[in-house]
C-alpha positions in Angstrom: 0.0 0.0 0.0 3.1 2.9 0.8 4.8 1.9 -2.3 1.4 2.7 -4.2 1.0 6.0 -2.1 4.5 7.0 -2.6 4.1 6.4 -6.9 0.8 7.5 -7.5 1.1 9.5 -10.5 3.9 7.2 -11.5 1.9 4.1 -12.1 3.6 1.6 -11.1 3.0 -1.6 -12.0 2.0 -4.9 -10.5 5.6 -6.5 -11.5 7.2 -3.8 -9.9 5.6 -3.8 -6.6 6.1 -7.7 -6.6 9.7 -7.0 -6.7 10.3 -4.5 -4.2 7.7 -6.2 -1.3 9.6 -10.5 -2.6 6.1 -11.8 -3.3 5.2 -13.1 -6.7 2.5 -11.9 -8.4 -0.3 -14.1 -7.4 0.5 -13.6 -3.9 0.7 -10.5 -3.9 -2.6 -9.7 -6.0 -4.3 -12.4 -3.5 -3.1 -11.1 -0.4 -3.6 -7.4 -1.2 -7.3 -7.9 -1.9 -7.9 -10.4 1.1 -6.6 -7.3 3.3 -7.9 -4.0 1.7 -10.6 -5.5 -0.4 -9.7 -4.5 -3.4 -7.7 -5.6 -6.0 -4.6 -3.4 -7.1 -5.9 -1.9 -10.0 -9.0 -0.6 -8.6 -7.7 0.3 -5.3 -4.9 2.4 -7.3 -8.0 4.1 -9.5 -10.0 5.0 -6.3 -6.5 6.7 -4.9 -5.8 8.7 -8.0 -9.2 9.4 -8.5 -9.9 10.8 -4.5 -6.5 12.7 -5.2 -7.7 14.2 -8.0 -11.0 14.9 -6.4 -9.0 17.4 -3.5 -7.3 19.1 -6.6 -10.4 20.1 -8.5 -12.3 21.2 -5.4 -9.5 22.5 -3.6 -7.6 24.2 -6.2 -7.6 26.3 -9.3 -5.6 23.8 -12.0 -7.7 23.2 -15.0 -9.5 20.0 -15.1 -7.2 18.8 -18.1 -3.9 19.2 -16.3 -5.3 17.3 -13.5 -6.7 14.8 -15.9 -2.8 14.2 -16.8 -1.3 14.5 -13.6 -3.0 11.5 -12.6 -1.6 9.5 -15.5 -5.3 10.2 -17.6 -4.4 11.3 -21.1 -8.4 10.9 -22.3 -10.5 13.8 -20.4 -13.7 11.8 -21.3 -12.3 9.0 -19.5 -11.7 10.5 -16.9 -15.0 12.2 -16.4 -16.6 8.9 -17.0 -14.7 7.6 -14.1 -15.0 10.6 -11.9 -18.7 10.7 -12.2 -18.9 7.0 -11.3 -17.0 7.0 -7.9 -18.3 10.6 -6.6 -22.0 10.7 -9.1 -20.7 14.1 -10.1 -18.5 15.4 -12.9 -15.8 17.2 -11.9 -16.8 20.1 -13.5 -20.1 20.0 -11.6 -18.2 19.3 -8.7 -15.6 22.0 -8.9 -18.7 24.6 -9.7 -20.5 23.4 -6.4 
């Protein structure tokens, strides 16, 4: 979980994390969701995505360049995603 924290807008991958905590893949993907409940990839897409959220309704960055600070090159995508975990988009949520 720290070496995700620490490489958010890195993206690190799942072979890389293996490395630096000795597990093996499989392990580590089993193991991870047994004791945060979700599985990497979606635990690392609600992290990025409540990161982003304290940037568009705490600061004045454009949506886009927060869109790509968090490794999201589509907008839409983005959006899609946003509006899925928080049932606004961030637009409506930065305007709120």
């Amino acid at each position: 979980k720290q070496i995700i924290h620490e490489n958010i807008q890195e993206s690190i991958s799942v072979k890389e994390i293996s490395r630096k905590v000795g597990l093996n893949e499989f392990d580590l993907k089993r193991n991870f969701k047994k004791i945060y409940g979700l599985p990497i990839h979606q635990y690392l897409i609600k992290l990025k995505l409540e990161q982003a959220r304290q940037m568009v309704l705490n600061g004045d960055l454009p949506i886009g360049d927060i869109c790509n600070m968090y490794g999201y090159s589509n907008r839409g995508h983005f959006a899609n995603l946003y509006q899925r975990y928080f049932g606004v988009s961030p637009l409506q949520d930065r305007l709120k």
